[in-house]
C-alpha positions in Angstrom: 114.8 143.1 170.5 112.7 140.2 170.3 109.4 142.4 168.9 111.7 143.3 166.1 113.2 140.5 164.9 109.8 139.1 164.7 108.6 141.8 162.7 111.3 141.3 160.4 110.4 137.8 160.3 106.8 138.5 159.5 108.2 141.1 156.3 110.4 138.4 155.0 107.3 136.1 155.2 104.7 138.7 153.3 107.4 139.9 151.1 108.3 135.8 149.9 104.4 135.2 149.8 104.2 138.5 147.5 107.3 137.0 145.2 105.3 133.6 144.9 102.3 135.5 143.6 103.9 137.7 141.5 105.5 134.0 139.7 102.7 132.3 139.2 100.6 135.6 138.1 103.8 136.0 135.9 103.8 132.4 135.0 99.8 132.3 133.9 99.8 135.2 131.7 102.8 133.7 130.4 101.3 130.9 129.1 98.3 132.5 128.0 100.4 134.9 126.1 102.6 131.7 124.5 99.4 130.4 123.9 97.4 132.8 122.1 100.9 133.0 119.8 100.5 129.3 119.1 97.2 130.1 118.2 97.9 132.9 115.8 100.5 130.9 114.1 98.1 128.0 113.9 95.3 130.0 112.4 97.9 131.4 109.9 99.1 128.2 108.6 96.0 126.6 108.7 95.0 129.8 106.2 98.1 128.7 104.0 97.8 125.8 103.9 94.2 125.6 102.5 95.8 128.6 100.0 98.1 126.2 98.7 95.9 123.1 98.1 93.5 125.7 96.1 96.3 127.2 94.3 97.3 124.0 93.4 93.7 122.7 92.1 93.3 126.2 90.2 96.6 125.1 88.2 95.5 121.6 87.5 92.1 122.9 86.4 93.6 124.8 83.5 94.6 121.6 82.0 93.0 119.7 79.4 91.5 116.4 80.3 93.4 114.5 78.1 97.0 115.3 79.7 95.1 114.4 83.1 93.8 111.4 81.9 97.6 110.4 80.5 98.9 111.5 84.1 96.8 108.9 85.7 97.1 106.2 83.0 100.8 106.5 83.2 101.2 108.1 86.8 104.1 110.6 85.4 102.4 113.8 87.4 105.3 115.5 89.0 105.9 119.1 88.5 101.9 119.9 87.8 101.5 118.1 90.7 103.8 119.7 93.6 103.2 123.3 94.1 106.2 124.7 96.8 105.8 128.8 98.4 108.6 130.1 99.7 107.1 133.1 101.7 108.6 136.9 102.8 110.0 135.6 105.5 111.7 132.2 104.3 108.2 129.8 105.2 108.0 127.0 102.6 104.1 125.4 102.2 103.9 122.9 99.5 100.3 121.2 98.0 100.8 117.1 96.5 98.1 116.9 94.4 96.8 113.4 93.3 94.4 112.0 90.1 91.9 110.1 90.0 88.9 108.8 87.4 85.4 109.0 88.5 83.5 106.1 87.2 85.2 103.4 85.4 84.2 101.1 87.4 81.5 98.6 87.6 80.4 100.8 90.8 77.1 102.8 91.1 78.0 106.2 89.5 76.5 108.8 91.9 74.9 112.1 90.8 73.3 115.1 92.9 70.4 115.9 90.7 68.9 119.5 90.8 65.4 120.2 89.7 64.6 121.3 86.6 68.4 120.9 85.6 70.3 118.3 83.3 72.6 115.9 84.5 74.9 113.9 81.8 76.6 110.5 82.0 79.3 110.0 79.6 78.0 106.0 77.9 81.2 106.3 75.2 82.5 102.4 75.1 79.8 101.1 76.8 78.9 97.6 75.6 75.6 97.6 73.3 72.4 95.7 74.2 73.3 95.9 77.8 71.2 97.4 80.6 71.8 100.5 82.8 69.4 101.3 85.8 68.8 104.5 86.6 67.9 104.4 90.9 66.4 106.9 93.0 65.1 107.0 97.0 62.4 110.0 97.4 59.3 111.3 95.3 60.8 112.9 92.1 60.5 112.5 88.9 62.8 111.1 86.7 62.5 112.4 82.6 65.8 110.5 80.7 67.0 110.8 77.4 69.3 107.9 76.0 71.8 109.8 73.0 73.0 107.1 70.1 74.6 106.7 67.3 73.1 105.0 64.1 74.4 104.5 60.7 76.3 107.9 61.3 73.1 109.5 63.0 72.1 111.2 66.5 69.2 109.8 67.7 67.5 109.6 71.2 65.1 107.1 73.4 63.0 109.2 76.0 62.4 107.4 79.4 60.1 109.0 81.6 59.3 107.7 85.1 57.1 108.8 88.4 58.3 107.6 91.8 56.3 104.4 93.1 53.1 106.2 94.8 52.8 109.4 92.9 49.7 111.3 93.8 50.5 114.7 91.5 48.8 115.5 88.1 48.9 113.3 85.4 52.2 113.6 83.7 52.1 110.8 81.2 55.0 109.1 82.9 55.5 105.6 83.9 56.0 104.5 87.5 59.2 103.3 88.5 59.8 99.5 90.0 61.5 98.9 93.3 65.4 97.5 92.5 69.2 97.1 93.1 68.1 97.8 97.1 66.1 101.4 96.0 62.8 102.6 96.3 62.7 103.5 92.2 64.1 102.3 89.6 64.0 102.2 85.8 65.8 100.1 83.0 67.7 101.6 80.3 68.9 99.7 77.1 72.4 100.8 75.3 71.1 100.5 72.1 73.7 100.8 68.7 76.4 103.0 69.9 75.8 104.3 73.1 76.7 108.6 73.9 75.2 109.8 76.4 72.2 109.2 79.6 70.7 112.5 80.1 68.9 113.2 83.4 66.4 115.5 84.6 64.4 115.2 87.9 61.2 116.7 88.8 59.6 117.8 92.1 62.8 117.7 94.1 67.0 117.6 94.3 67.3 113.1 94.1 70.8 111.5 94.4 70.4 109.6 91.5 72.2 106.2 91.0 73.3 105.0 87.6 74.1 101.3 87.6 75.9 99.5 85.5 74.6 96.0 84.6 76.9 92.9 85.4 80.3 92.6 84.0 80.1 96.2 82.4 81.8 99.2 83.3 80.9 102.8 83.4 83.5 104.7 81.6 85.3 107.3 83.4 82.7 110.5 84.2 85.9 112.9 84.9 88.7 113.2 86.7 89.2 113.8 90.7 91.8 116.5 92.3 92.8 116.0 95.2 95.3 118.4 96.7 97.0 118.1 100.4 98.5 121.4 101.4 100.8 121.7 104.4 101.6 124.8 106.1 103.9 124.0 109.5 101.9 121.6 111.1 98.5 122.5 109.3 97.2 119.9 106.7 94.1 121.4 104.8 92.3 118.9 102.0 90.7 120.4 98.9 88.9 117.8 96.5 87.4 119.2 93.0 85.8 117.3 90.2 86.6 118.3 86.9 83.8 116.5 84.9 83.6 115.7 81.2 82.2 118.4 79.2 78.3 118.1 79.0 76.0 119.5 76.4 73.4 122.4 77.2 70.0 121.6 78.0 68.6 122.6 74.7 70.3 119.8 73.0 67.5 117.6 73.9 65.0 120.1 71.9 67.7 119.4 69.0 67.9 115.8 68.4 63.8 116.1 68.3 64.0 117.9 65.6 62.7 117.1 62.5 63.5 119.7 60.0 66.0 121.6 59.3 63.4 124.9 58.6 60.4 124.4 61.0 61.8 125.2 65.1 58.8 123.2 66.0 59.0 120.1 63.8 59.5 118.2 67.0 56.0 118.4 67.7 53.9 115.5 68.1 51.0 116.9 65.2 
């Protein structure tokens, strides 16, 4: 009799040791299950919400700078600026999108040059006879073209500068002077009615630094989007720059020109 109730007692023992297993296996895959759902969902609205904020920037991108500009100016951007999904299955994700000017400040405007390529800085208001310097830190070369107006014509000043040190072939340019905490600078004077700085670099991709002189500002160079879109608990950032328009790069070769018959009146014989 004994024997057998301690057998019993040794079942009961394997069988509650088996149950316990059996939970926490239960339990584990559980949680990874849960998990990997969390996951999903997370991936998904992280997916949405980045949707949104695009969506949103395509929409404001079909709009013309000047309502932009008098969104800012008078901060009245509310239905272009709110864009609300309602999915399939009931899901709302929203995008706030907020305006800002680049430039129009008395800060250093920034520009990603690419060689071989034009770069434009809007000079519209800027105050005449003052300076501008044009900044660089690496080993390109920096060809610039200042656009004015004078008595009702188009005309242009040509600055051309090597970095401090160049070794290449002889280019004809100028070398740059150290200034305004870079390794090359040049000076740039906003003659008659100031259009446009035109900038092309040579012999590599510069950030190029266009500096306003003292008590001047740099008038705005475009307009900033910035949309936040939410999806559940996912917050994705999209930031676009929609930039004034620029002129192609053959209307350099243009304002050299000085016939209306002969293409190559520009040249120098």
């Amino acid at each position: 009799m004994y024997e057998k109730r301690k057998e019993k007692g040794q079942t009961l023992v394997a069988i509650l040791v088996l149950m316990v297993l059996a939970l926490t296996v239960g339990v584990v895959v559980s949680n990874r299950f849960i998990k990997s759902l969390k996951d999903i969902s997370q991936s998904d609205n992280s997916s949405k919400a980045l949707a949104v904020a695009e969506a949103a920037v395509e929409r404001i991108l079909l709009l013309p700078n000047e309502t932009l500009e008098g969104y800012i100016n008078f901060g009245n951007c509310s239905s272009d600026c709110v864009l609300e999904i309602t999915g399939v299955l009931g899901q709302k994700v929203r995008a706030d999108v907020s305006l800002s000017f680049i430039g129009a400040s008395n800060e250093p405007f920034q520009l990603k040059g690419k060689e071989g390529e034009v770069s434009q800085v809007s000079l519209s208001g800027y105050t005449s006879g003052s300076t501008l310097s044009v900044c660089w830190d690496d080993d390109a070369s920096i060809y610039a073209s200042y656009i004015y107006e004078q008595s009702g014509v188009i005309k242009s000043n040509v600055y051309a500068y090597n970095a401090i040190g160049y070794s290449g072939f002889d280019n004809g340019f100028t070398e740059a002077t150290s200034s305004q905490g870079h390794q090359n600078c040049f000076n740039v004077i906003a003659s008659n009615t100031p259009k446009l700085l035109r900038i092309k670099p040579f012999l590599s991709d510069p950030v190029i630094y266009v500096i306003p002189s003292g008590g001047q500002n740099l008038p705005s160079q475009g307009v900033l989007i910035t949309s936040t879109g939410r999806a559940g608990s996912a917050i994705k950032t999209v930031k676009v720059l929609k930039s004034m328009s620029s002129a192609p790069e053959y209307f350099d070769f243009v304002i050299y020109q000085k016939s209306y018959t002969d293409p190559l009146s520009n040249r120098t014989n």
